[in-house]
C-alpha positions in Angstrom: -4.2 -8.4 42.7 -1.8 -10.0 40.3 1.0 -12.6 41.0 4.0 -10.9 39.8 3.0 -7.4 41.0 2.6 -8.9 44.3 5.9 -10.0 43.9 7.9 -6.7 42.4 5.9 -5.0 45.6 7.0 -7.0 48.0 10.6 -7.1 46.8 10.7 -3.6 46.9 9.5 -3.2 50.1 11.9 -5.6 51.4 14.7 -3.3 50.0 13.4 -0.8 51.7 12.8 1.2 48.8 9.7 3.9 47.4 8.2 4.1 44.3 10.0 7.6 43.6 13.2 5.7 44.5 12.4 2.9 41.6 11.1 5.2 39.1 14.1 7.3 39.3 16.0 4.1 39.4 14.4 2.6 36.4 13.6 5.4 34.2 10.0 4.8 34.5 7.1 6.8 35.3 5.8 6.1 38.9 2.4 5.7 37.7 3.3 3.0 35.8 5.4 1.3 38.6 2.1 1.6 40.8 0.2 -0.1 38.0 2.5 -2.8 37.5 2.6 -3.7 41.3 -1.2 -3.5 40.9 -1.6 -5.7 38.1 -3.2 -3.1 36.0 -2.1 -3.8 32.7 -4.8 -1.8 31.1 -2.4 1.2 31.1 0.1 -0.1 28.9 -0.6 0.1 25.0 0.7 -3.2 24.1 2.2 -6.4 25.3 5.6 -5.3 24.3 5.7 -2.4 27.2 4.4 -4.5 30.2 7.1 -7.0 29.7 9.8 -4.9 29.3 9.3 -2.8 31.9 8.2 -5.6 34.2 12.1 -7.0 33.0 13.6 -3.5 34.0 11.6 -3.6 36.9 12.9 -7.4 37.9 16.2 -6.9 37.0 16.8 -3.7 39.2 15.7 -5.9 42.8 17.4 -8.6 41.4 14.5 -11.3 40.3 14.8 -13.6 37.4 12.6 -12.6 34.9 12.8 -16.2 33.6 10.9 -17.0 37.2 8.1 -14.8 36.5 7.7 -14.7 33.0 4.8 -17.8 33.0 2.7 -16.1 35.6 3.0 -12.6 33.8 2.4 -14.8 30.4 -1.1 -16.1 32.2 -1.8 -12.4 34.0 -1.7 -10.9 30.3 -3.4 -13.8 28.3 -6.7 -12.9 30.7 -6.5 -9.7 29.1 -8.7 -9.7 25.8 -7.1 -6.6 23.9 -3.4 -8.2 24.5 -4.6 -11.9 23.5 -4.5 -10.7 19.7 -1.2 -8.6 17.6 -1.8 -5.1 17.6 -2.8 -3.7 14.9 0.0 -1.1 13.0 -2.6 0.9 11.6 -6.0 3.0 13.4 -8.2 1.7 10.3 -9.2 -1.4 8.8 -7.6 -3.2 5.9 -9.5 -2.3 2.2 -9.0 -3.8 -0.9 -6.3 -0.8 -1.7 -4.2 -1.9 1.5 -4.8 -5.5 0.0 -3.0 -4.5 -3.1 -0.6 -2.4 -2.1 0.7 -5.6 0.0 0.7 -7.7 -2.7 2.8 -4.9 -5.2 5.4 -4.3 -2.5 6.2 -8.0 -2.6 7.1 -7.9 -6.1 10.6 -8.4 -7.5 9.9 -5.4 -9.8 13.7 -6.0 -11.1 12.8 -9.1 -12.8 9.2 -8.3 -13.5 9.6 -4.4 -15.2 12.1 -6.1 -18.0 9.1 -9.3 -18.4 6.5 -6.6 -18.9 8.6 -4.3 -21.6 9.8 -7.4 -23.6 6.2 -8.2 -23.8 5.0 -5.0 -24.7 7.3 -4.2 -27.6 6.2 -7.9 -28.9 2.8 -7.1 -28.8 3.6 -3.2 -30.6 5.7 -5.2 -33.1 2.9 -7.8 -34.0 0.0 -4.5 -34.4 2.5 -2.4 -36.2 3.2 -5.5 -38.7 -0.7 -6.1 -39.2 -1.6 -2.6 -39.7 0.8 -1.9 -42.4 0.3 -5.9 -43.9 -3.1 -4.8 -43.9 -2.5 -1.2 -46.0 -0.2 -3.3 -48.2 -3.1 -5.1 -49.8 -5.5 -2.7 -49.3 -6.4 -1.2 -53.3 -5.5 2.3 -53.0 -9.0 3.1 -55.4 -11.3 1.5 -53.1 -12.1 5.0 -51.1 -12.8 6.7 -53.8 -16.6 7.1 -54.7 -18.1 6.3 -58.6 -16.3 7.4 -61.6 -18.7 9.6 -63.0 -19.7 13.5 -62.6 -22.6 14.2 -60.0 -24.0 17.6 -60.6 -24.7 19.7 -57.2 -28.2 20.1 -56.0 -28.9 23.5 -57.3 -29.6 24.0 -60.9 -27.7 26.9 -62.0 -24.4 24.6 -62.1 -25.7 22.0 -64.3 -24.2 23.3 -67.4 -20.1 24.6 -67.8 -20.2 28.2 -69.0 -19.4 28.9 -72.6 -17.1 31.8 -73.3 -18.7 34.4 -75.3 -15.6 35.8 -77.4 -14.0 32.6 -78.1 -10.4 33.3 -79.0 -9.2 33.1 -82.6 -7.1 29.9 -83.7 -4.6 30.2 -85.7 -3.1 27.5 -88.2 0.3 27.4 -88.2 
């Protein structure tokens, strides 16, 4: 049995008072009044509960919680699950969670400007080389040789010849 439910138990039962009484008293369940006279701590989800309602507990038969706030300390330091934080999430951390830290503790007011200014430098400097490059570039150097290559099949070879050439005149 634990120290300071020992304490609240006997306190109570020196007021004279039952569990039903304190629990309507205090606001809490009675199962967790029995389980805090008991020491069972195991009940609780974190840390944070057991102390606060072993406070409301203490306060309402008039203990100082200063008194037994070391030997509550020790009681829940025995207790592996509360000897670590509690986690605020049901999963592990990833790398996404990781990163997702990291961005949220960004001054994206100073960094958002940083980025834009850098952007348009580097947009200015490619624009600038593309058309210094098309500048200088010889507008004929696309084009293929500067001589007539007949087509594959033979019939094209030779330009028709009109057959009834028209008449010139000399004027």
């Amino acid at each position: 049995m634990s120290a300071v439910g020992e304490t609240l138990r006997k306190n109570r039962e020196a007021r004279g008072l039952t569990v039903e009484q304190v629990s309507e008293v205090t606001k809490m369940r009675t199962d967790h009044v029995r389980a805090l006279e008991n020491g069972n701590y195991d009940v609780f989800p974190a840390k944070v509960y057991v102390r606060g309602f072993v406070r409301s507990y203490a306060n309402f038969l008039g203990i100082e919680f200063e008194e037994i706030s070391p030997a509550l300390e020790e009681e829940l330091g025995a207790i592996k699950r509360f000897r670590e934080p509690p986690s605020l999430s049901r999963h592990e951390k990833n790398w996404i969670d990781t990163l997702m830290l990291g961005l949220s503790r960004v001054n994206w007011r100073i960094l958002l400007p940083v980025f834009g200014v850098l952007l348009a430098g580097v947009l200015a400097v490619s624009i600038y080389q593309a058309w210094r490059r098309h500048k200088n570039q010889d507008p004929l150097s696309t084009l293929g040789p500067g001589y007539y290559t007949p087509p594959a099949d033979a019939t094209a070879v030779y330009l028709p010849i009109p057959t009834n050439p028209p008449a010139r005149s000399n004027r």
